[in-house]
TILUM-511587 format. One record per atom (N, C-alpha, C, O): residue in three letters; atom name; x, y, z. Coordinates in Angstrom, 2 decimals, padded with zeros to 5 digits. Each point is the difference from the previous one (the first is absolute). Layout:
// TILUM-511587
aa ALA&at CA&px X&py Y&pz Z
...
***
This chain:
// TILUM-511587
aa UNK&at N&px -007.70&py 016.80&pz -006.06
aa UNK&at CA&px 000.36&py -001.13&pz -000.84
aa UNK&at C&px 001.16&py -000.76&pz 000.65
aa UNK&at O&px 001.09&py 000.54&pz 000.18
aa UNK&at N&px -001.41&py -001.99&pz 000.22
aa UNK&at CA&px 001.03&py -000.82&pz 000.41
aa UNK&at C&px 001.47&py 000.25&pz -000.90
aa UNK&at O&px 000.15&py 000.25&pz -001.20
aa UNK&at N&px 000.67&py -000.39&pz 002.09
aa UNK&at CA&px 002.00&py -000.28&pz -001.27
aa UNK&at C&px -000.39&py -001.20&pz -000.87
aa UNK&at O&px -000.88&py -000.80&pz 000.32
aa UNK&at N&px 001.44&py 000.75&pz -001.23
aa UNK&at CA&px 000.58&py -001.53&pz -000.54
aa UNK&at C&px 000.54&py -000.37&pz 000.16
aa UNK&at O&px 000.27&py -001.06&pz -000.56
aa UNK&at N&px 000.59&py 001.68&pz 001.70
aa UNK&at CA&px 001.81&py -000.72&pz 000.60
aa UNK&at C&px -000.42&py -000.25&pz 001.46
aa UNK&at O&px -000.76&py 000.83&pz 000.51
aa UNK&at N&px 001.16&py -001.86&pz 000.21
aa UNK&at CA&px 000.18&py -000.22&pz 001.57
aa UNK&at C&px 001.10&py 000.20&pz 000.02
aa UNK&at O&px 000.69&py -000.01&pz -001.01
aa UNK&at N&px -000.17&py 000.30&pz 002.47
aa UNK&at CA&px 001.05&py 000.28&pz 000.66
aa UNK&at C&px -000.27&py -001.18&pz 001.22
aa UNK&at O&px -001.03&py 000.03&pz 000.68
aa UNK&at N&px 002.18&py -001.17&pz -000.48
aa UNK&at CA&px -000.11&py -000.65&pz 001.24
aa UNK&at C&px 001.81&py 000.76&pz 000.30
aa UNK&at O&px 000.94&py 000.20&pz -000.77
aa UNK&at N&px -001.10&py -000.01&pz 001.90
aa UNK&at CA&px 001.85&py -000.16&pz 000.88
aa UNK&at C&px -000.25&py -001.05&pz 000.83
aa UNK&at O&px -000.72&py -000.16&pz 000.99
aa UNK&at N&px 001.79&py -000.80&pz -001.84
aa UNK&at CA&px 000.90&py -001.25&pz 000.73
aa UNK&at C&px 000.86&py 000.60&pz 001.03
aa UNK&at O&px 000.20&py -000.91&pz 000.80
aa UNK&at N&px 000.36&py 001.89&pz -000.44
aa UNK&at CA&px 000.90&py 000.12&pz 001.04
aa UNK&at C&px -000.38&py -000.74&pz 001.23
aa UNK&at O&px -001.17&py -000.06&pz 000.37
aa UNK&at N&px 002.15&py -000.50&pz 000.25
aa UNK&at CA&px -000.06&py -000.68&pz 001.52
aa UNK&at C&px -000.70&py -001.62&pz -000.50
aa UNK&at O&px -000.10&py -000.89&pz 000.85
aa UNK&at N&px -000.31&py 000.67&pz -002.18
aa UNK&at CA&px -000.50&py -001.56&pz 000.17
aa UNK&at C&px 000.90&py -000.85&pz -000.31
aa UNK&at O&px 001.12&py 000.50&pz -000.14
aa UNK&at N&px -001.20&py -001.88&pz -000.07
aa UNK&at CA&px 000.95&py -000.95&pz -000.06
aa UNK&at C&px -000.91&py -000.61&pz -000.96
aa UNK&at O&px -001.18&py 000.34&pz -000.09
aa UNK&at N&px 001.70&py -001.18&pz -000.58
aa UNK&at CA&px -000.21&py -000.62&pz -001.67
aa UNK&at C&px -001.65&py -000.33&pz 000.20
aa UNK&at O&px -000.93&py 000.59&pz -000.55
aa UNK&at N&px 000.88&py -001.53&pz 001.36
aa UNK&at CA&px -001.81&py -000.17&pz 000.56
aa UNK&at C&px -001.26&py 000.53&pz -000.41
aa UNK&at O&px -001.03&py -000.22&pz -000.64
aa UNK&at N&px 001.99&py 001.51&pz 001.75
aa UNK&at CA&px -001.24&py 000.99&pz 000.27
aa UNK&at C&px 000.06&py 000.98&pz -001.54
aa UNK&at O&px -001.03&py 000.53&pz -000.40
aa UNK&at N&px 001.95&py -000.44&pz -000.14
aa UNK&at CA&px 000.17&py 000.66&pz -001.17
aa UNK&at C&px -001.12&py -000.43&pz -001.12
aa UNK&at O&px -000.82&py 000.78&pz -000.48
aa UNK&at N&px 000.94&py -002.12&pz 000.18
aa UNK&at CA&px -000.15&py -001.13&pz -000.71
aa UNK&at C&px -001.82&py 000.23&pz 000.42
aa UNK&at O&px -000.78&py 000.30&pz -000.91
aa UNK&at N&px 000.40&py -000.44&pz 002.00
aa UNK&at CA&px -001.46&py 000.05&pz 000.37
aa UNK&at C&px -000.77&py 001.44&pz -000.14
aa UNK&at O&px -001.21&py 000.20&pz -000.09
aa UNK&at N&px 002.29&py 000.76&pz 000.09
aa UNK&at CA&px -000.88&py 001.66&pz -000.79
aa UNK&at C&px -000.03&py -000.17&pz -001.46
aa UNK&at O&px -001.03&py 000.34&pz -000.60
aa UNK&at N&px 001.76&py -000.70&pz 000.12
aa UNK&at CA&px 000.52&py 000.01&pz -001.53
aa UNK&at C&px -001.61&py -000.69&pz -000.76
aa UNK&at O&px -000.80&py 000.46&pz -000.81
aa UNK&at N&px 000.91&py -001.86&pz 001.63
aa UNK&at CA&px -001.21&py -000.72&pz -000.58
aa UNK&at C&px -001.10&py 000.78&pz 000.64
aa UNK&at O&px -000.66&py 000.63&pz -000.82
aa UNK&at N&px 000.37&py -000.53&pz 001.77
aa UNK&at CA&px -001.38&py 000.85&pz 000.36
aa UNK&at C&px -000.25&py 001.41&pz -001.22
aa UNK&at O&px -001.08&py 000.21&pz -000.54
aa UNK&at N&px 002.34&py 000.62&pz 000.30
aa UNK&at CA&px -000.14&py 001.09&pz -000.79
aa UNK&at C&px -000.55&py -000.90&pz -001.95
aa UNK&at O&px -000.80&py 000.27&pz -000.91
aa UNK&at N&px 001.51&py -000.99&pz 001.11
aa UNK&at CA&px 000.06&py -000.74&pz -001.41
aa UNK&at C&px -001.64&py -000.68&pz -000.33
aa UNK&at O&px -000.45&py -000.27&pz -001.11
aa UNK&at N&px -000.02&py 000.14&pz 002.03
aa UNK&at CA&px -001.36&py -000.67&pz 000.18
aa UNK&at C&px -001.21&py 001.39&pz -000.27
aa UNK&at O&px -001.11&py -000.33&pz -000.41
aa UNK&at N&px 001.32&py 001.47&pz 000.59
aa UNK&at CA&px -000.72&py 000.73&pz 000.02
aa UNK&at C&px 000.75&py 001.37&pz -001.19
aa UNK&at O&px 000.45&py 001.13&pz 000.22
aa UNK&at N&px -000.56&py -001.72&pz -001.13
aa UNK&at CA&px 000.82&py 000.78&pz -001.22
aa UNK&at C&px -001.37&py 000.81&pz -000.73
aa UNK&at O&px 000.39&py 000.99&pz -000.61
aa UNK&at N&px -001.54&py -001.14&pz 000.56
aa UNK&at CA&px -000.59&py 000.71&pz -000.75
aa UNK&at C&px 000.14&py 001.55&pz -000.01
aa UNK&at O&px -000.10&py 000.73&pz 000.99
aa UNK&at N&px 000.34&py -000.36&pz -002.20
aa UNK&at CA&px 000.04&py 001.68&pz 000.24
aa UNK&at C&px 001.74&py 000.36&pz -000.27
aa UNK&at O&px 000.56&py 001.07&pz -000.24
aa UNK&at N&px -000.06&py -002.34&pz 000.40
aa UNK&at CA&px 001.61&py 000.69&pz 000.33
aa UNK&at C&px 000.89&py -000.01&pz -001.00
aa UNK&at O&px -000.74&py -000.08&pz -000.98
aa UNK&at N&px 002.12&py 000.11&pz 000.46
aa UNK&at CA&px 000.78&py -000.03&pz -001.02
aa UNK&at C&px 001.10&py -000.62&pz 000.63
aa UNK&at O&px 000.65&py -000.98&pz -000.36
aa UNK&at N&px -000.55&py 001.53&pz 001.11
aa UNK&at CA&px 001.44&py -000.60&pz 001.15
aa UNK&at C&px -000.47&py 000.39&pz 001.69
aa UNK&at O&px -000.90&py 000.62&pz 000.58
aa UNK&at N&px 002.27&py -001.50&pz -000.21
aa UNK&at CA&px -000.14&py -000.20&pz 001.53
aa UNK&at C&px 001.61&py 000.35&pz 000.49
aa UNK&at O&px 000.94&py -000.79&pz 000.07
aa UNK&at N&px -000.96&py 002.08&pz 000.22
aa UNK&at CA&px 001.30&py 000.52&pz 000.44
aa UNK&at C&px 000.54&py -000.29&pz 001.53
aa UNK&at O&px -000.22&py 000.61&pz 001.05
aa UNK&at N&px 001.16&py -001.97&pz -001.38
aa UNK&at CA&px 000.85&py -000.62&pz 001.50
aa UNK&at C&px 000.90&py 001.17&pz 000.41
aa UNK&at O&px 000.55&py 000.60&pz -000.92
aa UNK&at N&px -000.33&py -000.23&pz 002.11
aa UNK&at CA&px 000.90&py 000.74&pz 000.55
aa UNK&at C&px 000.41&py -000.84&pz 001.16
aa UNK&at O&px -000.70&py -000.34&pz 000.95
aa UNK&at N&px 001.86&py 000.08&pz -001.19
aa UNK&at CA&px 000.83&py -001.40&pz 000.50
aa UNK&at C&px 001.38&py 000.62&pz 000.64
aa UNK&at O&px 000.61&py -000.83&pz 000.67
aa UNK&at N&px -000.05&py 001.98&pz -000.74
aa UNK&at CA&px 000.83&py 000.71&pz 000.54
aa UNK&at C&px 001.94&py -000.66&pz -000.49
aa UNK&at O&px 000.24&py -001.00&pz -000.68
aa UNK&at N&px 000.37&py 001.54&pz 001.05
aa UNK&at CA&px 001.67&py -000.76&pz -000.44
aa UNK&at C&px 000.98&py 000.23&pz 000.98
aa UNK&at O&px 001.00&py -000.72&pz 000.09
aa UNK&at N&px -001.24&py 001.84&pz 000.78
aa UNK&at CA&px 000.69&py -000.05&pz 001.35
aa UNK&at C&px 000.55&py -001.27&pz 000.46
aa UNK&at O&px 001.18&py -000.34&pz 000.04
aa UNK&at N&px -002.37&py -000.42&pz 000.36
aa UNK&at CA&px 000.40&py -000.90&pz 000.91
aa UNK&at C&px 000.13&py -001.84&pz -000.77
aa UNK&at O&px -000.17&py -001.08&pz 000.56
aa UNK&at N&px 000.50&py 001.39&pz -001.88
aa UNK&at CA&px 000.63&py -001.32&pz -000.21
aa UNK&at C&px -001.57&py 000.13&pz -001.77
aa UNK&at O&px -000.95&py 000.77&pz -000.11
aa UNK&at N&px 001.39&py -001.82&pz -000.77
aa UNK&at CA&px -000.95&py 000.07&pz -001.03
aa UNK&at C&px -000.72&py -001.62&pz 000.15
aa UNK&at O&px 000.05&py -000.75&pz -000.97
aa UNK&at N&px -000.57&py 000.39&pz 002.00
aa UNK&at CA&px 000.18&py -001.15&pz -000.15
aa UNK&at C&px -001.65&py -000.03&pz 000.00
aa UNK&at O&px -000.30&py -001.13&pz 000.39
aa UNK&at N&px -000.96&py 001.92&pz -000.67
aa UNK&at CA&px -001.05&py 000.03&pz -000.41
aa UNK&at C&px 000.03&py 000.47&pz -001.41
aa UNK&at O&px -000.60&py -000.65&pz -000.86
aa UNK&at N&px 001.51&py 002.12&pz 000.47
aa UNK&at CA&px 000.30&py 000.30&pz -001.97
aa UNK&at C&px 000.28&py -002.03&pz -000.54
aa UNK&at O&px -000.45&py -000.33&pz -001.10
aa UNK&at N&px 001.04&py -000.55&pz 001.80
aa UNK&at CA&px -000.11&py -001.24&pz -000.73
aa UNK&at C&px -000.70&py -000.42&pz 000.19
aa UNK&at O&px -000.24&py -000.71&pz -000.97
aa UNK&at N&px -000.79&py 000.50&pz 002.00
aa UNK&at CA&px -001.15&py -000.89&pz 000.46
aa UNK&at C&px -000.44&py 000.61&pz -001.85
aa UNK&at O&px 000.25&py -000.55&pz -001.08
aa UNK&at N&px -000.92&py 001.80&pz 001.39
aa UNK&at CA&px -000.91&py 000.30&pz -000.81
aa UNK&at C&px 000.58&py -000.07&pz -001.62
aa UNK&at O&px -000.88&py 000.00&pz -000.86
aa UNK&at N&px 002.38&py -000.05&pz 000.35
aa UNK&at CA&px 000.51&py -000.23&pz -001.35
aa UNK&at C&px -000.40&py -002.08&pz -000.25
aa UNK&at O&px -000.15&py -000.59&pz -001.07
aa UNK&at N&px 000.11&py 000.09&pz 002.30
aa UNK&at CA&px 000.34&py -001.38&pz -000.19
aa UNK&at C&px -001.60&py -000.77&pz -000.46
aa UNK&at O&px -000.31&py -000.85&pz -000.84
aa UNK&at N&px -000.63&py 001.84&pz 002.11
aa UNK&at CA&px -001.30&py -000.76&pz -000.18
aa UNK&at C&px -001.40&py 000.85&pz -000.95
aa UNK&at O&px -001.18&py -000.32&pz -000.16
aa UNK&at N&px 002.05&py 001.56&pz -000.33
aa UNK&at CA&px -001.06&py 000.71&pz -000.85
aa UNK&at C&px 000.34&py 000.59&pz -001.52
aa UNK&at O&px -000.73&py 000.68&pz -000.72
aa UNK&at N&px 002.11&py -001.16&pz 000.47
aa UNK&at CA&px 000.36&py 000.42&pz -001.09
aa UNK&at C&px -000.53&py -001.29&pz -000.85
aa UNK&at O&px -000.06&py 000.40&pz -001.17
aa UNK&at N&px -000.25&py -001.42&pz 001.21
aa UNK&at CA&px -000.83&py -000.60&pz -001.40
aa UNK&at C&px -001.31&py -000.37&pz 000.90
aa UNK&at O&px 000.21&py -001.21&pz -000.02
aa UNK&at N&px -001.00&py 001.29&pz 000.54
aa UNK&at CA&px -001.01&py 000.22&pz 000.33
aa UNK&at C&px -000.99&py 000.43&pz -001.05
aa UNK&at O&px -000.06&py 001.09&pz -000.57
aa UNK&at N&px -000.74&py -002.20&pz 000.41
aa UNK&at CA&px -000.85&py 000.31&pz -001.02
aa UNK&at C&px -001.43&py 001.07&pz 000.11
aa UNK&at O&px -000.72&py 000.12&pz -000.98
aa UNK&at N&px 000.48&py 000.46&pz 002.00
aa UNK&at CA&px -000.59&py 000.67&pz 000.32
aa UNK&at C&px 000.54&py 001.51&pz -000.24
aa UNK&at O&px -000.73&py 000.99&pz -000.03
aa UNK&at N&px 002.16&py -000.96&pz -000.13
aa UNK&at CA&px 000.83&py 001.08&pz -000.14
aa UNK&at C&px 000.23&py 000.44&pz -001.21
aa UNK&at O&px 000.43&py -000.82&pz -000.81
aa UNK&at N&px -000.63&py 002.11&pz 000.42
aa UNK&at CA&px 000.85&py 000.27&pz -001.70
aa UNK&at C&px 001.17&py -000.08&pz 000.57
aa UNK&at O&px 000.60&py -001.07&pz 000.06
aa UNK&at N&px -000.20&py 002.04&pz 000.38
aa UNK&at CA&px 001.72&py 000.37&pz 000.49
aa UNK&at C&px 000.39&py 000.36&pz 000.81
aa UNK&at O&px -000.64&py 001.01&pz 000.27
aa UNK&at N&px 001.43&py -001.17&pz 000.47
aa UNK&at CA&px 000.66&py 000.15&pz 001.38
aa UNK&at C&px 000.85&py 001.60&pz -000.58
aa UNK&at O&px 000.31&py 000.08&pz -001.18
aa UNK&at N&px -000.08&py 000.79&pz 001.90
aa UNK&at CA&px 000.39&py 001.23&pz 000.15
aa UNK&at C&px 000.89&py 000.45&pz 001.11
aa UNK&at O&px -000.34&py 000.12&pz 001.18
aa UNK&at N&px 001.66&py 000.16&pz -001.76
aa UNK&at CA&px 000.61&py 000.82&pz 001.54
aa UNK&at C&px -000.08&py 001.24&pz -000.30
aa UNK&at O&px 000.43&py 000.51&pz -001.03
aa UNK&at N&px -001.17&py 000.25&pz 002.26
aa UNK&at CA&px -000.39&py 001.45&pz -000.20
aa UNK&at C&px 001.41&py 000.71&pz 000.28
aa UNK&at O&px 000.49&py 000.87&pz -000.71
aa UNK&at N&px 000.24&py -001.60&pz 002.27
aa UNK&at CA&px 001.19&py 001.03&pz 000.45
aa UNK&at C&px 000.72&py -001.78&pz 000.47
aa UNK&at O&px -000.20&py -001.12&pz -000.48
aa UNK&at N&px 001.18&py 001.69&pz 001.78
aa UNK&at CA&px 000.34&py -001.49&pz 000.75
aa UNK&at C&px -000.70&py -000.50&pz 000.84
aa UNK&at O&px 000.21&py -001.17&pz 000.34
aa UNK&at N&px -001.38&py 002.04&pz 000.30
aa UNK&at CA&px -000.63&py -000.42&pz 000.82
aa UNK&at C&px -001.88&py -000.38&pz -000.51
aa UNK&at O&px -001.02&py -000.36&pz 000.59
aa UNK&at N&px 001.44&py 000.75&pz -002.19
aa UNK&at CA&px -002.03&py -000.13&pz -000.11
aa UNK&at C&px 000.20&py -000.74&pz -001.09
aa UNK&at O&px 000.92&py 000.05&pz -000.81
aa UNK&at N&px -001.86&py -000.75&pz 000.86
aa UNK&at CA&px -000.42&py -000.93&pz -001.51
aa UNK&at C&px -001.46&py 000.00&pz 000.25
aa UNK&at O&px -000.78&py -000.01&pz 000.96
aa UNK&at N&px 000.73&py 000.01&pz -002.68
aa UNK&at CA&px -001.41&py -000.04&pz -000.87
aa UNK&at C&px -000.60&py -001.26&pz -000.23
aa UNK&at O&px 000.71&py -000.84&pz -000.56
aa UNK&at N&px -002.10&py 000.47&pz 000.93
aa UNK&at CA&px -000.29&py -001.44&pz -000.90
aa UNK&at C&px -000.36&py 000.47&pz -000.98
aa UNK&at O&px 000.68&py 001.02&pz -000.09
aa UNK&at N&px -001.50&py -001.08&pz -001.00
aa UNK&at CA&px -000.53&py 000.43&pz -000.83
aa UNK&at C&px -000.65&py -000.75&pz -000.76
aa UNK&at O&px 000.55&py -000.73&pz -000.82
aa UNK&at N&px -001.63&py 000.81&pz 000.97
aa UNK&at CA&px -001.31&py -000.87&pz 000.00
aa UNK&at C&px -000.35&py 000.25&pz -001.69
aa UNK&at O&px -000.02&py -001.03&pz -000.67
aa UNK&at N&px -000.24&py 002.21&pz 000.03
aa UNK&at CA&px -000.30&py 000.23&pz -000.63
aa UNK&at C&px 000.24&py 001.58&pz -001.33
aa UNK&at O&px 000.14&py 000.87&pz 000.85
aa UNK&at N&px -000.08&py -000.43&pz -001.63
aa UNK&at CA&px 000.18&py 000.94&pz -000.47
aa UNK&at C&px -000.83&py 000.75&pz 000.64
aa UNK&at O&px -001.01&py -000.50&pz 000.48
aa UNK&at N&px 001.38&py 002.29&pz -000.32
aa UNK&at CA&px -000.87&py 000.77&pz 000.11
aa UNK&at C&px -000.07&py 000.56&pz -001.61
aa UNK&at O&px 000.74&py -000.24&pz -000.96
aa UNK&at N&px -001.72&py 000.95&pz 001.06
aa UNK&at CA&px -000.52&py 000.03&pz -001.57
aa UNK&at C&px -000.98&py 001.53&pz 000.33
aa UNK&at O&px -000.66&py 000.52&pz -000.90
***
């Protein structure tokens, strides 16, 4: 049985390339509840804002989620 959760790691991309997994993952949601970003905090948060700026009212989104400092949740939908 497929997850209902994806896992993409953003580590090493720049807003772009971030921005172009996000929508590819977002495009292929059937089956899922959320889409777990792992975006890392080491080296600066400057993708944790990409993703607070361009997915927290996103109407495709229930709710944006910070799992830790380095992971956030989209959350597409209730699991039930």
């Amino acid at each position: 049985m497929p997850s209902a959760m994806k896992e993409i790691d953003l580590h090493g991309l720049n807003r772009y390339q971030a921005q172009i997994k996000i929508e590819a993952a977002l495009k292929h949601v059937y089956g899922l509840y959320r889409i777990r970003l792992i975006h890392g905090y080491h080296h600066g948060d400057s993708l944790q804002k990409f993703i607070e700026e361009n997915y927290s009212h996103d109407p495709r989104i229930l709710r944006l989620e910070r799992v830790s400092p380095g992971v956030s949740d989209l959350v597409l939908r209730e699991l039930l």
